[in-house]
C-alpha positions as protocol buffer text, in pm:
chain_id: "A"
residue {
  index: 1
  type: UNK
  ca { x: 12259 y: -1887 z: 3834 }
}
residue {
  index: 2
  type: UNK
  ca { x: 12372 y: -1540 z: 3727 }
}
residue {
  index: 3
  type: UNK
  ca { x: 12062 y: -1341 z: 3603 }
}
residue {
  index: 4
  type: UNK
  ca { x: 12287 y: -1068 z: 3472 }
}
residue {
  index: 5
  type: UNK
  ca { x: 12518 y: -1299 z: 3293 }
}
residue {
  index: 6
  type: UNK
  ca { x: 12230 y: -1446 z: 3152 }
}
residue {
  index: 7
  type: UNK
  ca { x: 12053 y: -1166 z: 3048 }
}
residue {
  index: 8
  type: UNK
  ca { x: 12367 y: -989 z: 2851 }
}
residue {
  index: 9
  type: UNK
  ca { x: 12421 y: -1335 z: 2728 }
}
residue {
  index: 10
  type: UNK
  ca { x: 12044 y: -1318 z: 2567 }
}
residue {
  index: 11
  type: UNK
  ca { x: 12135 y: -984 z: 2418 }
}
residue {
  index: 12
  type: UNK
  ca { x: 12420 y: -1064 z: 2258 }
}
residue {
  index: 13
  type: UNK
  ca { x: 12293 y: -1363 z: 2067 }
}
residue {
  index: 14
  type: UNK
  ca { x: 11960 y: -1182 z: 2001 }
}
residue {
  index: 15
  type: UNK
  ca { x: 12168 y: -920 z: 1805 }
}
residue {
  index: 16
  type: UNK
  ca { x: 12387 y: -1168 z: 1634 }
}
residue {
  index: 17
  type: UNK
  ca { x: 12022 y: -1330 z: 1536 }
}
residue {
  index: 18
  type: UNK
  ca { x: 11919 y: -967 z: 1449 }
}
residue {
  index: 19
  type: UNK
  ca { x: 12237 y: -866 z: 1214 }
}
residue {
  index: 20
  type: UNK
  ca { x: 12237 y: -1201 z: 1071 }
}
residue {
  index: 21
  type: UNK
  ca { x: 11866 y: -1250 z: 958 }
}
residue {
  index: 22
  type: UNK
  ca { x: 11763 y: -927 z: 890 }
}
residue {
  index: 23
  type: UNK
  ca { x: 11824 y: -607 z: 653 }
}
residue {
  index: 24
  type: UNK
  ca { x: 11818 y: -266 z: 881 }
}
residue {
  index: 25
  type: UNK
  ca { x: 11605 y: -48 z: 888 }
}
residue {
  index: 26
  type: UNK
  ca { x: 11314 y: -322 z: 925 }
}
residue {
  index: 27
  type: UNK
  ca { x: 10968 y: -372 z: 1066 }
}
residue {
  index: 28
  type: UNK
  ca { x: 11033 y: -534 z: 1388 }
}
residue {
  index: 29
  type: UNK
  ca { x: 10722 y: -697 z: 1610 }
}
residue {
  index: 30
  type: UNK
  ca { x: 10720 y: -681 z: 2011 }
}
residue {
  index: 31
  type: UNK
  ca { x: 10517 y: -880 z: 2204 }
}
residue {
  index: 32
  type: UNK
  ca { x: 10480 y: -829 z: 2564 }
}
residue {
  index: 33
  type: UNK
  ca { x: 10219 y: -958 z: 2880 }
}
residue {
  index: 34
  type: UNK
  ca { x: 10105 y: -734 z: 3128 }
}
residue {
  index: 35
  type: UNK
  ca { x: 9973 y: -724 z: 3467 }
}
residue {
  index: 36
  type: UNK
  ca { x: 9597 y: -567 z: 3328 }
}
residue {
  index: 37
  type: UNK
  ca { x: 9654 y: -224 z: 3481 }
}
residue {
  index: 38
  type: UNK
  ca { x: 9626 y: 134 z: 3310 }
}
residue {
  index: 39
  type: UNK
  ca { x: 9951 y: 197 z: 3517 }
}
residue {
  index: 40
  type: UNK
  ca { x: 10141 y: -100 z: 3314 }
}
residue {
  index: 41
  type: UNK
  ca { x: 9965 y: -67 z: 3030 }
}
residue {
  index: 42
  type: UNK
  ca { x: 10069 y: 286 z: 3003 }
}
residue {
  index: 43
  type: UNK
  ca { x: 10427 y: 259 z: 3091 }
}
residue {
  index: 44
  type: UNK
  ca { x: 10480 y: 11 z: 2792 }
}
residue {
  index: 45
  type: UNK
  ca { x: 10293 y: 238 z: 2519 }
}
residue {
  index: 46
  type: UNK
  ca { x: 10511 y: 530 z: 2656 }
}
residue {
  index: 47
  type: UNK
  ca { x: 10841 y: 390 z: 2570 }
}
residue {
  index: 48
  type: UNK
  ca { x: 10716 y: 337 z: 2213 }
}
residue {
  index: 49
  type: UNK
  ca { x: 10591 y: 708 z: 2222 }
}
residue {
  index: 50
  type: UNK
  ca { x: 10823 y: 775 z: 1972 }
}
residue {
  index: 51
  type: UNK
  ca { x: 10837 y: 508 z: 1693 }
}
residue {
  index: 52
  type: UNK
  ca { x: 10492 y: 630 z: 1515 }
}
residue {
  index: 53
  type: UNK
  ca { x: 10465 y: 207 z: 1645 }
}
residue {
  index: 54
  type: UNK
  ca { x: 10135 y: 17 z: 1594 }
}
residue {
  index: 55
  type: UNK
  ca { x: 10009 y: -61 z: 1922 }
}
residue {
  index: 56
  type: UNK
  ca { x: 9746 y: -315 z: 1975 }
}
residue {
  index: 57
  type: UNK
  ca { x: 9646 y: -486 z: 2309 }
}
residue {
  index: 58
  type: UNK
  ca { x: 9397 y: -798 z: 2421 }
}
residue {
  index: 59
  type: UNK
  ca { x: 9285 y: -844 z: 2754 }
}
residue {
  index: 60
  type: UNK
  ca { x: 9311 y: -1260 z: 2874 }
}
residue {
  index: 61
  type: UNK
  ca { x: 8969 y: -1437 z: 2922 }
}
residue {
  index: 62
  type: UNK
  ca { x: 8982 y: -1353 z: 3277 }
}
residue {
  index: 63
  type: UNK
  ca { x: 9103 y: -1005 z: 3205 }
}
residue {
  index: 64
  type: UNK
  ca { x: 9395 y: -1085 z: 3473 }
}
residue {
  index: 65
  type: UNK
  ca { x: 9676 y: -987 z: 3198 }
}
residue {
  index: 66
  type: UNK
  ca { x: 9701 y: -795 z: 2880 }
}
residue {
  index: 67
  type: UNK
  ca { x: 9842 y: -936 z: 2552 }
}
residue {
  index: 68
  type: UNK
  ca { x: 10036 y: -582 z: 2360 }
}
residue {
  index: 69
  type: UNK
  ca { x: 10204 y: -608 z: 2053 }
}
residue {
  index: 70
  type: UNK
  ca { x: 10367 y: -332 z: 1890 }
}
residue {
  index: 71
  type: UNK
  ca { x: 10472 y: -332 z: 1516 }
}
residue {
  index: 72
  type: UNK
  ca { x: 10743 y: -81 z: 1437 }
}
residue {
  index: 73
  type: UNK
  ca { x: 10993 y: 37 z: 1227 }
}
residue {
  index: 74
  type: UNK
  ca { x: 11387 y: -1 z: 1378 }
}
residue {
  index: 75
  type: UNK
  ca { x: 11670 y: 103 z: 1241 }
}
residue {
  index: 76
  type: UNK
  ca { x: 11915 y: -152 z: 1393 }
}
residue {
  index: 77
  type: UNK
  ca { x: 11962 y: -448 z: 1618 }
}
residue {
  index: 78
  type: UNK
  ca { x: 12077 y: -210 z: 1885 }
}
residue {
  index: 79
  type: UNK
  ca { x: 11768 y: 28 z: 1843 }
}
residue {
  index: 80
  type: UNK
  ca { x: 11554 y: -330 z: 1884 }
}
residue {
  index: 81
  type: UNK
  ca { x: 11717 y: -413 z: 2224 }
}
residue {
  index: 82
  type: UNK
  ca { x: 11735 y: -79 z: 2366 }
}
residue {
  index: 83
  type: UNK
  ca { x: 11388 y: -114 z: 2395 }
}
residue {
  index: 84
  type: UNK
  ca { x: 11323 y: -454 z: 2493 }
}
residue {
  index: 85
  type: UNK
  ca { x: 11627 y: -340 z: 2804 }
}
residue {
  index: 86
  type: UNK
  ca { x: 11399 y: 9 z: 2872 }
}
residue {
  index: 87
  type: UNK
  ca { x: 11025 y: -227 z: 2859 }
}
residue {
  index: 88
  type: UNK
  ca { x: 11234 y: -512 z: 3132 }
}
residue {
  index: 89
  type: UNK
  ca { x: 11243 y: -202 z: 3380 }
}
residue {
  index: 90
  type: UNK
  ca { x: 10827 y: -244 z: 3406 }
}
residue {
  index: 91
  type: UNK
  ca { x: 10737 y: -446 z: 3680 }
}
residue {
  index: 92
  type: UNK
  ca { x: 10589 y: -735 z: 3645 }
}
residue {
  index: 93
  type: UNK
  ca { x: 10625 y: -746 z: 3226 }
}
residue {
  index: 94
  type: UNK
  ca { x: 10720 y: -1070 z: 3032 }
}
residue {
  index: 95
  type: UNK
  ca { x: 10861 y: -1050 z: 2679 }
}
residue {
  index: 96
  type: UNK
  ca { x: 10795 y: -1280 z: 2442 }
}
């Protein structure tokens, strides 16, 4: 299986999804899981330094992972995935 392939793949019909269903500029909601560290938790709110986002986070019942979901205004489709490609840099993340 090729991950890359795959991954552009996702991309490409994720914008098609986005142009399609949606009138830019627009509210747009991320949700992400974390490894529960300041480290990760940190990285993720950093790339959303500077959207003026809504950034709220839950811990899971064992406090293993954090839940972060971050409500912001985008001004395109390619705005939205530039930052879903800059968050799949963090180790360890999983976007939902």
């Amino acid at each position: 299986m090729n991950t890359e392939k795959d991954t552009a793949a996702f991309y490409k019909r994720l914008t098609e999804s986005l142009k399609n269903d949606t009138s830019w500029p627009a509210a747009y909601l991320y949700k992400f899981i974390v490894p529960s560290t300041k480290e990760k938790i940190a990285e993720i709110k950093a790339i959303f330094n500077d959207t003026n986002a809504l950034i709220t986070s839950r811990d899971s019942s064992k406090g293993t992972y954090t839940s972060i979901s971050i409500n912001v205004m985008m001004k395109s489709p390619a705005a939205v995935i530039e930052k879903y490609k800059k968050v799949s840099k963090v180790e360890g993340v999983i976007s939902l």
